[in-house]
SEKERO-417803 format. One record per residue (C-alpha): residue number from 0; x negated, y, z; residue in three letters. Coordinates in steps of 0.1 Angstrom, whole numbers. Example, Ala and Ser with C-alpha at 12.3 -4.5 7.8 and 13.67 -1.06 7.14 Angstrom:
2
REC     n      xx      yy      zz   res
REC     0    -123     -45      78   ala
REC     1    -137     -11      71   ser
***
This chain:
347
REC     n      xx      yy      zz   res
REC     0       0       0       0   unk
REC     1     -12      34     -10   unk
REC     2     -15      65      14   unk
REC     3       8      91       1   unk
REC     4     -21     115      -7   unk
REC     5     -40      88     -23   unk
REC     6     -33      87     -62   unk
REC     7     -16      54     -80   unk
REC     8      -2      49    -108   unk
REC     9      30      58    -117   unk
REC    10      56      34    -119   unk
REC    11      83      32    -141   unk
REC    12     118      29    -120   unk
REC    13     122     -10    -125   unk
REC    14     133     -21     -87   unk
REC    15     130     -17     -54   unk
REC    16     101      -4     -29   unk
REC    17      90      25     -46   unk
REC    18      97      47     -19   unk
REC    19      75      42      12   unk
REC    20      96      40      40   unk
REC    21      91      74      65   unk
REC    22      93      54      97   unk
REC    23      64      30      81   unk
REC    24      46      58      71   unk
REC    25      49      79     105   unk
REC    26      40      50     124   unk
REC    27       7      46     105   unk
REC    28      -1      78     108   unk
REC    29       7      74     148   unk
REC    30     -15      41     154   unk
REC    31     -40      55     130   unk
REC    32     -43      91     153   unk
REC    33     -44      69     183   unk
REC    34     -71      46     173   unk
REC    35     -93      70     152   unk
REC    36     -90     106     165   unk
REC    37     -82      98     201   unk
REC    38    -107     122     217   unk
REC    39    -106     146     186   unk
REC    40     -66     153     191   unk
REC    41     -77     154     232   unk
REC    42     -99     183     221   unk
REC    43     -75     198     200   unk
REC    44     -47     196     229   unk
REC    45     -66     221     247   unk
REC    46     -59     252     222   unk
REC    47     -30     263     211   unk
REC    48     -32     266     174   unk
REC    49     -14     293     154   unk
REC    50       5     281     119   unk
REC    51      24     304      96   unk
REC    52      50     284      75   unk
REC    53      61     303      42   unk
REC    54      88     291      16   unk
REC    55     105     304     -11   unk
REC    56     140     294      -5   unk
REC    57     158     273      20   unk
REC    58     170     241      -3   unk
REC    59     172     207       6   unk
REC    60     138     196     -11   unk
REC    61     121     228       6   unk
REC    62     137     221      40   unk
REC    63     124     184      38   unk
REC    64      90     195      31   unk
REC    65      89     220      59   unk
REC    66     101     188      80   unk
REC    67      75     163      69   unk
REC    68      47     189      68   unk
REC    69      53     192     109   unk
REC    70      59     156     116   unk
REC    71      26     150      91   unk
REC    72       8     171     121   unk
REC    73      24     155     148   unk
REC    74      11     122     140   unk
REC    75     -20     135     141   unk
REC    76     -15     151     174   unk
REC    77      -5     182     170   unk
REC    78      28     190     185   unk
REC    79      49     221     184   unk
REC    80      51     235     221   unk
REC    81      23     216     230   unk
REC    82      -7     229     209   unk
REC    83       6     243     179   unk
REC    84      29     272     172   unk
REC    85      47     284     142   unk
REC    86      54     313     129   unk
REC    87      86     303     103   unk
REC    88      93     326      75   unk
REC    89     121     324      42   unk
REC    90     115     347      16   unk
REC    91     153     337       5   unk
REC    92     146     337     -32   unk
REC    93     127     370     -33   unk
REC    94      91     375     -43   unk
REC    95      86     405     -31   unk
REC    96     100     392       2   unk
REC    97      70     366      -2   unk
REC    98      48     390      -6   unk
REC    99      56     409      25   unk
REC   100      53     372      46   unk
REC   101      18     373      30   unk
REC   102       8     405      45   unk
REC   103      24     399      76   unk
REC   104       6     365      80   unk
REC   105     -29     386      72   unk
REC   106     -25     405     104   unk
REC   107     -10     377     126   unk
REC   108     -45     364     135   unk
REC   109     -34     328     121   unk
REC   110     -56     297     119   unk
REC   111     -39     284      92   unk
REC   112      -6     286      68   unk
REC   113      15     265      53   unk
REC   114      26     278      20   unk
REC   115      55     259       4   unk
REC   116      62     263     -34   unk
REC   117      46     282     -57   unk
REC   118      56     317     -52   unk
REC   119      53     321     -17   unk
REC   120      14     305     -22   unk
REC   121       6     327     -50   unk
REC   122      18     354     -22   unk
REC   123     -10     346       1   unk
REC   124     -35     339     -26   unk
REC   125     -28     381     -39   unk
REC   126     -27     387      -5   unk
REC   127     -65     381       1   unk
REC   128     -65     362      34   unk
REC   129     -91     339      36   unk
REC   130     -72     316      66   unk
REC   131     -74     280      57   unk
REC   132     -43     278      28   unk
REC   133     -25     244      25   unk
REC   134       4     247      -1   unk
REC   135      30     220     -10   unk
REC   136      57     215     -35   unk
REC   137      38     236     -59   unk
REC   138      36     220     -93   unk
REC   139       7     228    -108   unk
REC   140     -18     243     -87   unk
REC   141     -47     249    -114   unk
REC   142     -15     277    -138   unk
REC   143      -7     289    -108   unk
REC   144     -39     302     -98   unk
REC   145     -41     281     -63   unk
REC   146     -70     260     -75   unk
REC   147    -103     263     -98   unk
REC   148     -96     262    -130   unk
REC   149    -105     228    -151   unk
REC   150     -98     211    -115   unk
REC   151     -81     179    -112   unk
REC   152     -60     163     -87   unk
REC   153     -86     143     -63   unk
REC   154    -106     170     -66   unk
REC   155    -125     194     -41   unk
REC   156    -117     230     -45   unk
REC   157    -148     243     -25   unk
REC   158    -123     273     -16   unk
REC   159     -99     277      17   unk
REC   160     -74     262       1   unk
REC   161     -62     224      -3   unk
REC   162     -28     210      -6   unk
REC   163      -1     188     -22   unk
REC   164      14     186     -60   unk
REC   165      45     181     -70   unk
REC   166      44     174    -105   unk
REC   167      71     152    -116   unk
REC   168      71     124    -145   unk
REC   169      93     140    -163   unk
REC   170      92     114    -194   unk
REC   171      99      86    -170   unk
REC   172     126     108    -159   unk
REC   173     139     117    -192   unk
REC   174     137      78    -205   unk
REC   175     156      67    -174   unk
REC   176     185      92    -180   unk
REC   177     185      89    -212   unk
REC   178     195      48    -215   unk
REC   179     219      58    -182   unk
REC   180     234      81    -206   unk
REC   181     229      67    -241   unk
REC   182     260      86    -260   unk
REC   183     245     120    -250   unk
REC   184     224     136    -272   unk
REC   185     227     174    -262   unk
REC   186     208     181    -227   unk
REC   187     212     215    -209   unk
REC   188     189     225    -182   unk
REC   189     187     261    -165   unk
REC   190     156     279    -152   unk
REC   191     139     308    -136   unk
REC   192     114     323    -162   unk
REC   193      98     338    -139   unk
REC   194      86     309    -117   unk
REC   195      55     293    -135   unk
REC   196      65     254    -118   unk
REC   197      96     257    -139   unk
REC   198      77     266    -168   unk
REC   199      53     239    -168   unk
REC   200      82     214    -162   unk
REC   201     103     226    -190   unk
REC   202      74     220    -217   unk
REC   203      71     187    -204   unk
REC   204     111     184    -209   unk
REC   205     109     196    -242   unk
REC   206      83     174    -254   unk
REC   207     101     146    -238   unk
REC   208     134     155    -258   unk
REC   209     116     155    -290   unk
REC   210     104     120    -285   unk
REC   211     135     109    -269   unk
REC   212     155     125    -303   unk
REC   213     175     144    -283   unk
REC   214     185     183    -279   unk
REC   215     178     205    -252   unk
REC   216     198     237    -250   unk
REC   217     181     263    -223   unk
REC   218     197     286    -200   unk
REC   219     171     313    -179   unk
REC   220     186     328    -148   unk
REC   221     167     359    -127   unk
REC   222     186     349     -95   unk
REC   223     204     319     -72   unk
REC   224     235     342     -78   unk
REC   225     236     340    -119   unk
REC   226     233     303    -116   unk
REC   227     269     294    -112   unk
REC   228     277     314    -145   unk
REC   229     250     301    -162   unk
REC   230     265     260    -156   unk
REC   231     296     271    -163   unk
REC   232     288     283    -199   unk
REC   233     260     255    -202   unk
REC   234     285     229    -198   unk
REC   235     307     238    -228   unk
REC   236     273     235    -252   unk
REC   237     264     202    -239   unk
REC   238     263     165    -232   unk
REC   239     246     164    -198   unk
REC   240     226     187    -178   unk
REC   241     192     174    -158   unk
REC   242     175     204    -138   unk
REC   243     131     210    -139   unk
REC   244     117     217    -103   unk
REC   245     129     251    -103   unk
REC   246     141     270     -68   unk
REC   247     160     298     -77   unk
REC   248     186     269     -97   unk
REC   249     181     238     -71   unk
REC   250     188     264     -44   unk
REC   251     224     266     -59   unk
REC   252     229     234     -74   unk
REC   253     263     233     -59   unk
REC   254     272     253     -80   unk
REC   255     261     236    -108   unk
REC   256     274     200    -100   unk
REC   257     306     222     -98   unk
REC   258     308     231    -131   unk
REC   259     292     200    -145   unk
REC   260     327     185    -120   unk
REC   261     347     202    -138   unk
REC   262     335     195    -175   unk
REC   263     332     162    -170   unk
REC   264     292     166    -180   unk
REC   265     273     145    -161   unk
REC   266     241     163    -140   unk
REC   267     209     145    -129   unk
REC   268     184     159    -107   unk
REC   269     144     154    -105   unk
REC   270     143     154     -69   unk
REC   271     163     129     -42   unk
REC   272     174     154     -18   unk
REC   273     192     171     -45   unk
REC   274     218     134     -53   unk
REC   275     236     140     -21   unk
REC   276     244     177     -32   unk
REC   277     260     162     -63   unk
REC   278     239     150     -93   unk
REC   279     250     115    -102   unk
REC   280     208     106     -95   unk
REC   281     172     113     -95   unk
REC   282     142      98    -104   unk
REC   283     125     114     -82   unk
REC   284      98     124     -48   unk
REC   285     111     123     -16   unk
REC   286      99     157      -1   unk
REC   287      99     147      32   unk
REC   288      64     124      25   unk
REC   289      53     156       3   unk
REC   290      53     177      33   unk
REC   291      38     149      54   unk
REC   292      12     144      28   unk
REC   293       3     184      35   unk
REC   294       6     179      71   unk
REC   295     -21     152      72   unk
REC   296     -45     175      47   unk
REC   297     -36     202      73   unk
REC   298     -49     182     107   unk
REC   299     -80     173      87   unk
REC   300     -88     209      86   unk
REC   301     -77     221     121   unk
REC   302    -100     192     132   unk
REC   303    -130     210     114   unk
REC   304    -130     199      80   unk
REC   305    -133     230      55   unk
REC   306    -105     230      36   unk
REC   307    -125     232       4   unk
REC   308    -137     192      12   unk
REC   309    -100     177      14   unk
REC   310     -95     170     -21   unk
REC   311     -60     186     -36   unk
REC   312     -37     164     -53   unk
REC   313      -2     147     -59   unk
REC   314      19     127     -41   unk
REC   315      30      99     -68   unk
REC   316      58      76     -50   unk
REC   317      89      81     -66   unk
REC   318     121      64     -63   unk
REC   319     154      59     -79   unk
REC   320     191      75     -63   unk
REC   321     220      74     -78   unk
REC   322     256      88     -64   unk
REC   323     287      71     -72   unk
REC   324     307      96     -62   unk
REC   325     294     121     -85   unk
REC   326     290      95    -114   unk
REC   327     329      92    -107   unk
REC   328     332     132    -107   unk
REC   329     316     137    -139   unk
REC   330     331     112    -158   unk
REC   331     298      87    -161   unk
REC   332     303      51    -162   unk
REC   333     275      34    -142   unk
REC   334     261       0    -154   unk
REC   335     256     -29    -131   unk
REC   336     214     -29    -142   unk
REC   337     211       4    -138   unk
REC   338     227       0    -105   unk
REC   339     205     -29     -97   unk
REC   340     180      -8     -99   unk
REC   341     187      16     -77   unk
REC   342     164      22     -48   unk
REC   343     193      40     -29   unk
REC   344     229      42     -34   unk
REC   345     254      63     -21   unk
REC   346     290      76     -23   unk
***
């Protein structure tokens, strides 16, 4: 079994097991504290260490992270209350917001921060601190600026700064929902231009769509609020609708499996937390282990490792989740092999 910030291959969604099990993973991570760190997090227990937490949005993806991040740390034995504090800040969709968190972090004396998606770590890059940065849910660190440039995942960065990818396999993704969904041939996603994750995922998505022999129709939004307008004239253009790792749409994807209710036009997701809010599934990361993933880079550094010797990189477990309930919503007949598939089923 791999560590989540280790780096196998990617898998296709053909069965079970592909998502490694939190209480597993937590429990590792607690026996493996105990049995190799035991004086180190003794050490650390008597300081009380400083974290700023930034995020773009509150979503369900973003939430999880935040979650996982802390639990990551825990394990480690660093525990809220104990010898850690944090300082928790929501830019709620605004970068300019994010950039504020960035200078107020600067003069907070930190000893390190947690930056979660891309915009609120490109905040703190511009913002010139030179605290230990470990960013998560970011989707590719080298465009964004967050990393060197011609480094790869598994890689030093020799900077303050380390962290977690989220890059998702977006042909694996496409593929799966496309033989879910054979009869539709017009796809629909909607996107923030101005968010550089969601631009990298939509080339992927088009490229996929070319090979797959299928349309994509684009919608941009500037705002969480323009979203539900944007489905609801999306929906009338095309077949079904799957969404790239973009925050200003998945933060108001409720409004989107709305409209996608309505029209009967079936909406898949890239990311699990986002089945249960109403896309019929997701082939996709459970951000809970991304945030751990950060959370373990993060003790590594508060335990005097220079953030620029923990390699960067992805977390590459994905799993399968598919919600009946939706399916039934928007009008989507699920098979019994897709369904036997599944690594999670709900509704």
């Amino acid at each position: 079994m791999h560590p989540p910030d280790m780096h196998p291959s990617v898998q296709s969604p053909t069965g079970t097991g592909l998502l490694l099990s939190r209480r597993r993973l937590i429990g590792a991570g607690v026996a493996l504290a105990c049995a190799a760190h035991g004086p180190a997090v003794l050490a650390q227990s008597r300081t009380m260490v400083r974290i700023g937490v930034t995020k773009i949005v509150s979503h369900a993806a973003l939430d999880a992270d935040e979650k996982g991040f802390e639990a990551g740390l825990e394990s480690s034995g660093f525990k809220e209350g104990v010898n850690v504090t944090y300082l928790r800040r929501n830019a709620e969709g605004s970068v300019a917001r994010a950039e504020a968190i960035a200078q107020e972090f600067m003069a907070a004396k930190l000893d390190l921060v947690h930056a979660i998606a891309t915009p609120t770590a490109q905040a703190v890059m511009r913002s010139g601190s030179r605290v230990p940065l470990v960013f998560s849910s970011v989707t590719d660190p080298v465009r964004a600026g967050l990393v060197p440039a011609g480094s790869a995942p598994g890689q030093r960065t020799g900077t303050h700064v380390t962290g977690l990818s989220d890059l998702w396999p977006v042909q694996l993704q496409m593929e799966t929902y496309a033989r879910a969904l054979p009869q539709a041939k017009v796809w629909g996603t909607i996107y923030n231009p101005a968010e550089s994750n969601s631009l990298t995922h939509l080339q992927a998505m088009r490229d996929s769509a070319k090979r797959l022999g299928l349309t994509l129709q684009e919608a941009t939004v500037a705002s969480s609020d323009q979203v539900a307008a944007a489905a609801q004239a999306l929906v009338t253009k095309v077949q079904a609708i799957t969404i790239t790792s973009d925050n200003t749409t998945v933060a108001s994807l409720e409004d989107i499996a709305r409209a996608c209710d309505a029209a009967k036009v079936p909406l898949f997701a890239g990311d699990i937390d986002s089945v249960a809010r109403g896309a019929v599934m997701a082939y996709g990361l459970d951000y809970f282990l991304v945030g751990y993933s950060a959370g373990k880079k993060a003790a590594l550094v508060l335990k005097g490792i220079k953030p620029g010797d923990v390699p960067w990189g992805p977390v590459e477990k994905f799993s399968l989740v598919i919600n009946r309930r939706a399916a039934r919503a928007q009008g989507m007949v699920l098979q019994p092999d897709l369904l036997a598939r599944a690594d999670k089923i709900i509704g």
